[in-house]
Each structure stands twice: as C-alpha cells, then as structure tokens.
C-alpha positions as CSV (number, residue, x, y, z in Angstrom):
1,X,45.1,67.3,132.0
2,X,41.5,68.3,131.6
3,X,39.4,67.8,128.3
4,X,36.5,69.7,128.0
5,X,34.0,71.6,125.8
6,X,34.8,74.8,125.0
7,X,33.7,78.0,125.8
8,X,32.6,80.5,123.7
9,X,34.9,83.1,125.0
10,X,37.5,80.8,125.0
11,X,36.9,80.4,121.0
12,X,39.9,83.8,120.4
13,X,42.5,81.5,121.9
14,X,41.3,78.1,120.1
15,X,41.4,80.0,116.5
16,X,44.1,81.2,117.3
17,X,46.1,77.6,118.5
18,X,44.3,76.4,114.7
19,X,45.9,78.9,112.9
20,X,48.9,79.4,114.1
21,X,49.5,75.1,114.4
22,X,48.1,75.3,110.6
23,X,51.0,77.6,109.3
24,X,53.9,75.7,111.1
25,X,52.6,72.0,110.3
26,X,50.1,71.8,107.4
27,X,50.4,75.3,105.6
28,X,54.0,73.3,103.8
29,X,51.7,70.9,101.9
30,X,49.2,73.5,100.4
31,X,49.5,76.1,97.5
32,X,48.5,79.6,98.5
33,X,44.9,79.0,97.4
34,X,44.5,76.4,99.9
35,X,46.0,78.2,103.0
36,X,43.8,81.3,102.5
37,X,40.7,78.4,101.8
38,X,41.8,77.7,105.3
39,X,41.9,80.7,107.1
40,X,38.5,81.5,104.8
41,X,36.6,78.6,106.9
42,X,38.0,79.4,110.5
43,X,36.7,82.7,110.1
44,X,33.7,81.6,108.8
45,X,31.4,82.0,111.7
46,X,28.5,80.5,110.6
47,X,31.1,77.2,109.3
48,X,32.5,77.4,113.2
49,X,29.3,77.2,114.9
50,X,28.1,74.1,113.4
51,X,31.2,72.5,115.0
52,X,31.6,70.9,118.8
53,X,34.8,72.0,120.0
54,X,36.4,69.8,122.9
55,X,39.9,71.1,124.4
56,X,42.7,69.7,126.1
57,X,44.1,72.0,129.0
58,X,45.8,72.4,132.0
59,X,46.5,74.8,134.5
60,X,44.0,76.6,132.3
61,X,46.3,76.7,129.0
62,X,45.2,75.4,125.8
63,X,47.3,72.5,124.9
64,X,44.9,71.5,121.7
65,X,41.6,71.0,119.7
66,X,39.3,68.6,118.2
67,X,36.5,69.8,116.7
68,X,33.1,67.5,115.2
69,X,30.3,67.7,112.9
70,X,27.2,66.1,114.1
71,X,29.6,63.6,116.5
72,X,30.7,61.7,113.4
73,X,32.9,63.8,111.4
74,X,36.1,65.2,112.6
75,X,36.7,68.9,111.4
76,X,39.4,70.1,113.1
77,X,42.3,68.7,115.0
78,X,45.0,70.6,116.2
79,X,47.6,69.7,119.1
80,X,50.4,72.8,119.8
81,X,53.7,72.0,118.2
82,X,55.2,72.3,121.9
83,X,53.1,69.4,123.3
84,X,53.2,66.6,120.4
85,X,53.8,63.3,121.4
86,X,52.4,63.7,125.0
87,X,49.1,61.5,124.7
88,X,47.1,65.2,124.3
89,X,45.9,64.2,120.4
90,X,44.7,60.7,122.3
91,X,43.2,62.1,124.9
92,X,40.6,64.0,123.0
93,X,40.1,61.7,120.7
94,X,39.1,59.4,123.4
95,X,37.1,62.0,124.6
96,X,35.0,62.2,121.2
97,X,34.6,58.5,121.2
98,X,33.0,58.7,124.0
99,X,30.0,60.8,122.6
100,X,30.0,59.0,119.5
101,X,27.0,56.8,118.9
102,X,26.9,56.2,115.1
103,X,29.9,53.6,115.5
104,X,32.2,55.9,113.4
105,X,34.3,58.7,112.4
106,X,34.7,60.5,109.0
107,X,38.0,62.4,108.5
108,X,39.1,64.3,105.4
109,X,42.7,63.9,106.8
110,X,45.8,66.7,105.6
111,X,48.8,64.8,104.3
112,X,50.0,66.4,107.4
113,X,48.1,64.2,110.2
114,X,47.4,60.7,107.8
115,X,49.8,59.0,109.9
116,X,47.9,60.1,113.0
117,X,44.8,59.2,111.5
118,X,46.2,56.0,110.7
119,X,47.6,55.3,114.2
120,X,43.8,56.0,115.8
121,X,42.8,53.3,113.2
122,X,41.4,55.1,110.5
123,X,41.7,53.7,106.8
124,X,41.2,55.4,103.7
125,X,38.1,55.7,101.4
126,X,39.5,56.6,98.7
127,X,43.0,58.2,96.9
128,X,44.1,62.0,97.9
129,X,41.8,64.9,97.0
130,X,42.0,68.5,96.2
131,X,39.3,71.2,96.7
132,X,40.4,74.8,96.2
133,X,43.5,74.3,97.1
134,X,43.4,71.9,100.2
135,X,44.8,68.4,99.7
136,X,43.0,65.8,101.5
137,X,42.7,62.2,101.8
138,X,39.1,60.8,103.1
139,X,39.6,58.7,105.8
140,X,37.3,56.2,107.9
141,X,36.8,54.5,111.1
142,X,34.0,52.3,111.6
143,X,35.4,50.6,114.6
144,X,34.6,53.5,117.4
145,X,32.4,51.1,119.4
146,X,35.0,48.6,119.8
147,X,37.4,51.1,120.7
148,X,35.3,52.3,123.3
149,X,34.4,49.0,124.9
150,X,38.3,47.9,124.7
151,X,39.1,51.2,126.5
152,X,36.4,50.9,129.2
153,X,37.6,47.2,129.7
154,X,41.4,48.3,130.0
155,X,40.4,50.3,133.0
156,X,39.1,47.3,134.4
C-alpha cells in the first residue's frame, strides 16, 4: 500500500470515494439538511482547496482519504466500505502524524467514526453538536508527538 498526496486530477475519484462512503456510513445519522450541508462543502471548491488531501492506494486504486486543515485539523476521513478493518484508516493517519508539528489534531468527529477517533486516541472537548444539520462531537488529541516518537521507536 502506498500513501501519498493527491493529485489534482486524481481529486473526481477522491470526491467521489467521500461521497459515495458518506451516503452508506454517515448519511444514517443525519436529517436531510445535514446530508445536502455535506455534499454543499465537497463541492465547495474554494472549501476543498484549503484542504491537504493524502490517499491510500494500491495497484493505483483508491482505497481511502484523509484530508487536513493547516496540518492540525482533520476534515475528512474516508476509508471504502470494502477495505475497513485492513490498517488503511491507520496508515494515513500515521502518515499525517508525521507532518504534524503543532503536537495535535482537532477533529469534529460524525457519530459515525467516534469510536475510530477514540481508538487513534482522541478525547472529546466537549458534548455532541449540531450545525445545519450535521451532528458532531469535537474531538482532541494532544498526544501526536508521542505517538510519533513511540512509532519511530517500534521500528527500532
């Protein structure tokens, strides 16, 4: 498996993994005004190029997304249904860590993923939101450097 940034051309086919992962897994949780506020800020251009987009692939398909806001804030994060529970959500995770150098992550989690979030060690900053229609919980973790070190040292 390769992680890597993505390429603008490559952006159709990343969109499209978001949207079409949003509907199966997350689209449940939310009214109709917060699945349209979805689909409002993936085609939001603008809202899409302040993001860094890393992918997971191999043999040149897509296998998932993570997406970040000025290296602290994670925007998007999307694995295909077909590959959960194969390391792919770690792996670019891992991959973001690396390029992190505030010490941190922000995360406005979807009830969807909290238990992800929770499993790569974030904790919550407070109790579950709602704007426009999306449900969120804000999520935190302020121990990326650790992480890091402890990873590099595993390799050891």
């Amino acid at each position: 498996m390769e992680i890597r940034k993505i390429k603008e051309e490559e952006m159709p086919k990343v969109l499209d993994l978001i949207w079409r992962t949003f509907l199966e897994y997350e689209a449940p949780d939310y009214t109709e005004e917060g699945i349209k506020e979805f689909k409002k800020a993936i085609d939001d251009k603008n809202w899409i190029s302040e993001r860094d987009f890393w992918g997971a692939f191999e043999n040149e398909e897509l296998l998932g997304i993570i997406a970040t806001k000025n290296y602290n804030h994670i925007a998007l994060f999307f694995v295909d249904g077909k590959f959960h529970k194969r390391g792919i959500g770690r792996a670019l995770f891992d991959k973001i860590c690396e390029l992190n150098t505030s010490g941190y992550y922000t995360v406005n989690s979807s009830p969807y993923a909290k238990g992800v979030y929770e499993h790569l060690g974030f904790e919550y900053t407070d109790s579950e939101q709602s704007v426009n229609g999306l449900k969120f919980y804000p999520m935190k973790n302020d121990k990326i450097l650790e992480y890091i070190q402890t990873k590099k040292n595993s390799k050891k």
